[in-house]
C-alpha positions in Angstrom: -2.2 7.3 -15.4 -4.3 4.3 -14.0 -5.7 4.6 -10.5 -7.1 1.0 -9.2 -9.0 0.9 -6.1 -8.6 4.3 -5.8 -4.5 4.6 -5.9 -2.3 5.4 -8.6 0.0 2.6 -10.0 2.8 3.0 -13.2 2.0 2.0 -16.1 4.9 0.0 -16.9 4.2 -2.1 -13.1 0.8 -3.0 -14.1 1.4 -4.0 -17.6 4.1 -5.9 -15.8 1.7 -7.9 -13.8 -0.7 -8.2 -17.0 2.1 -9.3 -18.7 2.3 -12.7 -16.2 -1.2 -13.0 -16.3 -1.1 -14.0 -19.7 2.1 -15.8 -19.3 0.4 -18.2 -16.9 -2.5 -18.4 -18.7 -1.5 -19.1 -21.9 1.2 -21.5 -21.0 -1.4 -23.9 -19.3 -3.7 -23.3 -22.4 -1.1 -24.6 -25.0 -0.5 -27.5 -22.9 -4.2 -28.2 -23.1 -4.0 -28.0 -26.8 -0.5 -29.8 -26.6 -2.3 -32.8 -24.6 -6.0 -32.6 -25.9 -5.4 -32.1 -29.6 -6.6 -28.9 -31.8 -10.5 -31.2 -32.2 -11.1 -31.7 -28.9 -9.6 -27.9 -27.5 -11.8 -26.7 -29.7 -15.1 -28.5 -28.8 -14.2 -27.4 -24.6 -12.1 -24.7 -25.4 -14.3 -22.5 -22.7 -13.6 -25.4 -20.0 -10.0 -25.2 -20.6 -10.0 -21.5 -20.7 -11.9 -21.0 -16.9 -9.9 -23.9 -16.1 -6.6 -22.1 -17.1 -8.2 -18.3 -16.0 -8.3 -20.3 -12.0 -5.1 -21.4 -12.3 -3.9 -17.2 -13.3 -6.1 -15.6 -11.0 -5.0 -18.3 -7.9 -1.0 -18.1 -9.0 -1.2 -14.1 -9.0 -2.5 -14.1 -5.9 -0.3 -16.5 -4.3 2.8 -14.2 -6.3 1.4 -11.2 -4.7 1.4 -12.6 -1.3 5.2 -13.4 -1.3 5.9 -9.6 -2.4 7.2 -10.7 -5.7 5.0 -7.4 -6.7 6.9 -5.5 -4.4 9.8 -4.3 -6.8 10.6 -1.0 -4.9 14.0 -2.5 -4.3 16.5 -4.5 -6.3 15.7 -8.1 -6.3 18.3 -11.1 -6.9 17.3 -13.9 -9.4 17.9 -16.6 -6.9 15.9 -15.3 -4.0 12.9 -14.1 -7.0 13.4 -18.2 -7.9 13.1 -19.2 -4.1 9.9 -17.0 -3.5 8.3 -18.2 -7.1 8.6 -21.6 -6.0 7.3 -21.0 -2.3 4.1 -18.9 -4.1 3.2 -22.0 -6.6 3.4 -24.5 -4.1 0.8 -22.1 -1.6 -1.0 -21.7 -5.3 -1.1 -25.4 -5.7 -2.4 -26.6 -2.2 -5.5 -23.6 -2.4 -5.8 -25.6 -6.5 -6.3 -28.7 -4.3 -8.7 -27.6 -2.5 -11.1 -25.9 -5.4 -10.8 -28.9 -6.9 -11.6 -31.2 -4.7 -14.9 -28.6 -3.9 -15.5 -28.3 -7.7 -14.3 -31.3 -9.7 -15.1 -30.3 -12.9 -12.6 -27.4 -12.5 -9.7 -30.1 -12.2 -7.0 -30.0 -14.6 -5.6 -33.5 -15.4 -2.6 -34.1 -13.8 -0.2 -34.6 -17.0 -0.8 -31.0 -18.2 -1.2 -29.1 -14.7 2.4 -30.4 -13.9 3.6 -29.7 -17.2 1.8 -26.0 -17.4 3.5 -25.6 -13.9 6.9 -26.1 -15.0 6.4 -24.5 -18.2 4.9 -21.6 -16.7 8.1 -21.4 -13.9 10.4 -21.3 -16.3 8.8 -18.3 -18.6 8.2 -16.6 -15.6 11.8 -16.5 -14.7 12.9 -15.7 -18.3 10.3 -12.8 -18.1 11.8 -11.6 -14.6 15.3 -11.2 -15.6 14.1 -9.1 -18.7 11.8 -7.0 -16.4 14.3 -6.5 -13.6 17.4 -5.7 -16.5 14.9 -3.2 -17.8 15.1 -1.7 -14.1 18.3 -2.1 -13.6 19.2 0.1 -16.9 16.4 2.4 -15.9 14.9 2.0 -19.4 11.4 3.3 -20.3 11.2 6.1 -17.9 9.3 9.1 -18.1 12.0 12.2 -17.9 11.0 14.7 -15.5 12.5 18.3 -14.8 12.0 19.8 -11.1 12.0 23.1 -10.7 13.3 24.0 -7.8 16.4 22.8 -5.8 15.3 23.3 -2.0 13.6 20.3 0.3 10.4 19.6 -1.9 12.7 19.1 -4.8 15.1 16.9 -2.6 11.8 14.8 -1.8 10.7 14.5 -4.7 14.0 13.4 -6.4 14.5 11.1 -3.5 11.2 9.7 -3.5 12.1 9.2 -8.0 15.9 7.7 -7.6 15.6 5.7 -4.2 12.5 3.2 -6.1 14.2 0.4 -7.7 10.7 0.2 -10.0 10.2 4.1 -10.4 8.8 5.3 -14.0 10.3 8.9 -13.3 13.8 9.5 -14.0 14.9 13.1 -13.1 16.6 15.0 -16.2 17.5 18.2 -14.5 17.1 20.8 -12.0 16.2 24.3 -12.6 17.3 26.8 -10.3 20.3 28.6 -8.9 21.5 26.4 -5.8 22.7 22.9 -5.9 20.4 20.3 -5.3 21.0 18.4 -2.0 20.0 14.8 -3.5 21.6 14.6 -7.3 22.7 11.0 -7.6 23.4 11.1 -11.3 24.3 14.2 -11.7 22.1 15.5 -13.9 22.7 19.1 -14.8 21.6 22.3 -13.1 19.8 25.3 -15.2 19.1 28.3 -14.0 15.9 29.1 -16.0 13.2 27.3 -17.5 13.6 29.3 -20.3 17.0 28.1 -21.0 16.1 24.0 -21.0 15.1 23.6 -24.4 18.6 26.2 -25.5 20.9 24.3 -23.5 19.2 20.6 -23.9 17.4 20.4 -27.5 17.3 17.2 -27.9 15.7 16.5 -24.1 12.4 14.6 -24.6 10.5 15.7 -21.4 7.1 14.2 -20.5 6.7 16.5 -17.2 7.5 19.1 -15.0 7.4 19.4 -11.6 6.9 22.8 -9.8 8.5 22.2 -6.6 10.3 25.3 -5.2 10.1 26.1 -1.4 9.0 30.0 -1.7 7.1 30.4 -4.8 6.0 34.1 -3.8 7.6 36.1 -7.8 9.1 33.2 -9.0 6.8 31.2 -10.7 7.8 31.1 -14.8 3.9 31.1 -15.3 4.2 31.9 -19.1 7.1 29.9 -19.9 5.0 26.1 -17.5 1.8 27.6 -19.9 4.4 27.5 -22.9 5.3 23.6 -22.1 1.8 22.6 -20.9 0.6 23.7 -24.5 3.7 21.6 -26.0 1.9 18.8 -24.7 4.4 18.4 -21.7 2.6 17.6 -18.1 2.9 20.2 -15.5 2.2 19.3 -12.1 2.7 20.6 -8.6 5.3 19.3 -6.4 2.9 18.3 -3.6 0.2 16.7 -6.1 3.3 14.6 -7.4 4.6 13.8 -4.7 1.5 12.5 -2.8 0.7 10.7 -6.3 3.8 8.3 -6.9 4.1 7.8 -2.6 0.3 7.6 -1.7 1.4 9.8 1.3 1.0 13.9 2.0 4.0 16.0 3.0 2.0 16.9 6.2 4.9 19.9 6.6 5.4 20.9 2.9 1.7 21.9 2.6 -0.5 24.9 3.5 -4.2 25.9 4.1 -4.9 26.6 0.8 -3.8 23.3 -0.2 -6.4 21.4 1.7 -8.9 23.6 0.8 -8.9 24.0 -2.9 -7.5 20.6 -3.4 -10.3 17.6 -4.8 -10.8 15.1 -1.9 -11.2 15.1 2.3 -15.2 15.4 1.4 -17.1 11.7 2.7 -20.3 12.1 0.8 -23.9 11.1 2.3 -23.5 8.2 0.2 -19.7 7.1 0.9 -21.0 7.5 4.6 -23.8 5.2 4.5 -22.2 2.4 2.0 -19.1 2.6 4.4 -20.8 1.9 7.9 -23.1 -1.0 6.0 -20.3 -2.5 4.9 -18.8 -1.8 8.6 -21.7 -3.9 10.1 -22.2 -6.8 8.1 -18.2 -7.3 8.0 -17.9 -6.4 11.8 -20.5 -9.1 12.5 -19.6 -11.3 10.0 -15.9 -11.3 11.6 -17.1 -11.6 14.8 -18.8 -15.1 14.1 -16.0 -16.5 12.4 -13.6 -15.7 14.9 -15.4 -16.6 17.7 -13.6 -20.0 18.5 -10.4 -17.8 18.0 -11.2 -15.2 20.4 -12.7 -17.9 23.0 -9.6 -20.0 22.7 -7.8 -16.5 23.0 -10.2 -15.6 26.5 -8.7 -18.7 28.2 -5.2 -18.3 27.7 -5.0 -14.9 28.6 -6.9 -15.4 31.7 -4.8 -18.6 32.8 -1.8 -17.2 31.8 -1.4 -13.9 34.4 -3.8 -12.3 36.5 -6.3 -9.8 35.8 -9.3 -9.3 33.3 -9.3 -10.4 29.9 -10.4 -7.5 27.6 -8.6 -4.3 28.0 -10.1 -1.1 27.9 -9.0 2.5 27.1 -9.7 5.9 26.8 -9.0 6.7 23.2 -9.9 9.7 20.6 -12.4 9.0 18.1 -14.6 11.3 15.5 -14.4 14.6 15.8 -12.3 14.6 19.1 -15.3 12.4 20.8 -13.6 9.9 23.7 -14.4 6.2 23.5 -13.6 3.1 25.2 -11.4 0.7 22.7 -11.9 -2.9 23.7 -8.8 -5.1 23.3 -7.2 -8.5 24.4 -5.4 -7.8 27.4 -1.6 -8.7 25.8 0.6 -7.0 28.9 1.2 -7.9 32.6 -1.6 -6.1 34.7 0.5 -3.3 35.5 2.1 -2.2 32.7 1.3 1.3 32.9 1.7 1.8 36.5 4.1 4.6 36.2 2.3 6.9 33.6 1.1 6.4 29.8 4.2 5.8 27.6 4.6 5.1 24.2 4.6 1.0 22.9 7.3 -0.1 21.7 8.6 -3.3 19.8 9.6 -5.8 22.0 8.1 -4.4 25.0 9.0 -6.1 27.9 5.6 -5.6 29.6 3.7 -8.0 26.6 3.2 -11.4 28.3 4.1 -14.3 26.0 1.0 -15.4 24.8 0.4 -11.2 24.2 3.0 -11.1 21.6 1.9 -13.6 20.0 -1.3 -12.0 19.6 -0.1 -8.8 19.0 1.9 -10.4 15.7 -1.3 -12.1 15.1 -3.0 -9.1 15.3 -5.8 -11.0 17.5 -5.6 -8.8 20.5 -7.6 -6.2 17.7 -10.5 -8.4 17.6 -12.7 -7.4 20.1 -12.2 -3.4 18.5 -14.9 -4.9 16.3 -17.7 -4.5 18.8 -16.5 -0.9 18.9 -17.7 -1.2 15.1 -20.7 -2.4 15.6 -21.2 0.4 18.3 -20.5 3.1 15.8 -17.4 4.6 17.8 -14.6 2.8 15.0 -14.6 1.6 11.1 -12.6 -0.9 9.9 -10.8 1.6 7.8 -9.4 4.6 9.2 -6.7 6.0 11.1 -5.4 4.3 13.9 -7.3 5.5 17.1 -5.0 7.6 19.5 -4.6 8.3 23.4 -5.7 11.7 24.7 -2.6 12.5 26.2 -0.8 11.8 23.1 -3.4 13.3 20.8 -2.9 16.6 22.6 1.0 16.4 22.7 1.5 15.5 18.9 -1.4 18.2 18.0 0.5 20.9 19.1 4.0 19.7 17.5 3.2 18.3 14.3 0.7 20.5 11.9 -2.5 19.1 10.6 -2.5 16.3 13.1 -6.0 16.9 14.2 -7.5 16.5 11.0 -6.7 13.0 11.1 -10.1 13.4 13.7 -12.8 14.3 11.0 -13.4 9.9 10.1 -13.8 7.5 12.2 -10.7 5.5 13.8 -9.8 2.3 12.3 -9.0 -0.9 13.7 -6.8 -0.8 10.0 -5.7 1.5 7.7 -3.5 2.8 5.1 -1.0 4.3 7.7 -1.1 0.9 9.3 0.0 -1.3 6.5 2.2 1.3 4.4 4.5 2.1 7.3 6.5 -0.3 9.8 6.4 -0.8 13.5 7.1 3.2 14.5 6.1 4.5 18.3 7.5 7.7 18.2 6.7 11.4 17.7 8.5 11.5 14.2 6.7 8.1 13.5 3.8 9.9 14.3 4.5 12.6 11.8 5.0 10.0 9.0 1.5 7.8 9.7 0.1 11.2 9.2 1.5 11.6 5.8 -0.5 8.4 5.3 -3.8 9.2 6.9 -4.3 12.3 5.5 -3.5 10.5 2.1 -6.3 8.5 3.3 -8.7 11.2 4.1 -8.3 13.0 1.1 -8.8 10.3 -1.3 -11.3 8.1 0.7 -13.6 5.6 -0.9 -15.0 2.6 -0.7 -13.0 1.0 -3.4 -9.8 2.6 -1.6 -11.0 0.8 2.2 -11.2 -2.8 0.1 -7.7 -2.0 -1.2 -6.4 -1.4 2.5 -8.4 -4.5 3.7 -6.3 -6.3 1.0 -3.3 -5.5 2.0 -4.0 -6.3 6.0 -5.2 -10.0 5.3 -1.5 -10.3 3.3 0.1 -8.2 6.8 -1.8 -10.4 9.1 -0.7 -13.7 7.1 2.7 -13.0 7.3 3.3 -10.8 10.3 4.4 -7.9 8.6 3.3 -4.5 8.8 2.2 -1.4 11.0 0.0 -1.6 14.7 
């Protein structure tokens, strides 16, 4: 099971996206041995292979940042075709540019343009095989839940709704119906009886997922399997696993503290806030002009001050002062605290544009540089919010042992949401985040905001 960065992927989706790697790259190299001849490919066959390895590297990029990695849901040829040609023409502007920096990385123009169609059209060809492959849910790992109450429905929910999953459930065990059975696959009532009633059932895992588990656990017959060579996991560790979230209301005590994770060590705490400081003030210089610019507007645009500031709950249930772009009218909260909400009708117009921009956040990084935020970490929370949602959702207060973030996994794995059941489910993510915290895990989440705040999409 590969983790990169910190967070599991399938197999089958990254040797997907190896898979077009070497398309690209060895479409432009055969058109360099197509142009150049076998004698002289050979003699600068290193040239044309960095050469070609920029083009791969800048293409997958480019492929990334128009979601055509993003194969959770079905995904029509035409629209894949209109996105592909959108992603290589960003991919060829940023080729420009390196090239015009570094000249001896230019491609001549005769085999770029002929790599480029080339490598279009074997992309495309390579896109309808991957996407019939999903379609006839071929290749998948078989999985048997056992259990039938709401972990099992999340799990088999979580398996049947992904366009791209690698799981494909092959039966229930237990004595109900299952709520969430789209393909009807059959209902045992024992373990015991799988193998008797289905001989001829490869199965590469089970999942243990009953609500009460309290004298029903078939210990002997999972140890029976495991020793097959069949996986045996629990519910909860799937589930987390394939989602990168934490059923905050499926999970006990025990869970959290016998489960690996939710520990920052001495040295994940120090490498974390140096990288915090130099990227805090190295952030701050660039966007200087930006937030200047920003200062101006603001100020000419409505009455009152520029930077907003407010009470907020950081480490450890310590209060701080967030420092923000002022993006609403002066009295926006006249009548109480309230929840945001999109479309607000108290954001000025140049304040949603920042807000979309995600600008209005820049000023958070002098709460950085003060030590009261990180760049990673859950999204920092009002008092009289904090105390609401602390009583009503469980766990919420653990999301308090890190340092608030001015991003975070919550923030770019779940949409728009201000409400108490919104609440619930950025939890799921930022206790995903707490327990599996790293360095390599924060640069994967910083990833993902520079593609959220290039194209306006994702969490605030």
């Amino acid at each position: 099971m590969p983790y990169i960065l910190n967070r599991y992927y399938s197999v089958r989706n990254v040797m997907f996206l190896l898979g077009e790697g070497l398309l690209i790259l060895f479409s432009m190299m055969l058109m360099c041995l197509g142009f150049k001849g076998y004698d002289l490919f050979v003699t600068d066959w290193q040239l044309y292979t960095g050469q070609a390895l920029l083009v791969t590297v800048v293409f997958l990029l480019c492929l990334y940042f128009f979601d055509l990695y993003e194969l959770s849901k079905h995904q029509s040829m035409p629209d894949t075709a209109t996105r592909l040609a959108q992603a290589f023409g960003v991919g060829c502007i940023i080729l420009a540019g390196v090239y015009y920096a570094i000249p001896f990385l230019t491609i001549t123009t005769l085999i770029f343009w002929s790599g480029f169609v080339a490598t279009g059209a074997v992309l495309l060809s390579y896109r309808a095989l991957y996407y019939y492959v999903l379609r006839k849910r071929l290749f998948h790992n078989g999985v048997v839940i056992v259990g039938t109450g709401k972990l099992a429905d999340d799990i088999s929910r979580e398996i049947e709704h992904k366009h791209d999953s690698e799981y494909k459930v092959l039966a229930f065990i237990g004595q109900d119906e299952p709520q969430f059975n789209p393909y009807k696959v059959p209902l045992i009532a024992s373990l015991e009886d799988l193998q008797k009633a289905y001989p001829g059932l490869t199965i590469r895992r089970i999942v243990v997922a009953p609500d009460e588990r309290r004298g029903t656990m078939p210990v002997r017959t999972l140890l029976a399997w495991k020793l097959r060579g069949v996986a045996v996991e629990q519910g909860i560790t799937f589930y987390e696993r394939i989602t990168g979230k934490v059923l905050a209301e499926r999970i006990d005590p025990s869970w959290i503290i016998f489960a690996d994770g939710f520990v920052l060590s001495v040295w994940k705490y120090f490498t974390k806030r140096l990288i915090d400081i130099l990227m805090a003030a190295g952030l701050l210089v660039i966007s200087f002009p930006v937030m200047l610019i920003s200062a101006i507007i603001i100020k000419w645009e409505s009455e009152g001050p520029v930077f907003y500031l407010q009470e907020r709950v950081g480490q450890n249930g310590k209060l701080f002062q967030v420092i923000k772009f002022r993006s609403m009218c002066q009295d926006a909260e006249k009548d109480g605290a309230v929840w945001a909400k999109e479309n607000d009708d108290r954001v000025t117009t140049f304040g949603r544009f920042i807000r979309k921009a995600r600008i209005d956040e820049l000023p958070q990084l002098i709460n950085v540089l003060k030590g009261e935020m990180s760049l990673v970490g859950p999204r920092p929370e009002r008092k009289v919010f904090i105390d609401d949602l602390a009583e009503k959702i469980p766990y919420y207060s653990v999301r308090h042992v890190v340092k608030p973030g001015i991003t975070g996994w919550a923030q770019v794995c779940y949409p728009y949401g201000a409400s108490k059941e919104d609440a619930l489910r950025k939890l799921e993510y930022d206790l995903y985040y707490i327990k599996n915290i790293s360095i390599a895990l924060d640069f994967l989440v910083i990833f993902h905001t520079v593609k959220t705040v290039l194209f306006g999409r994702g969490g605030r």
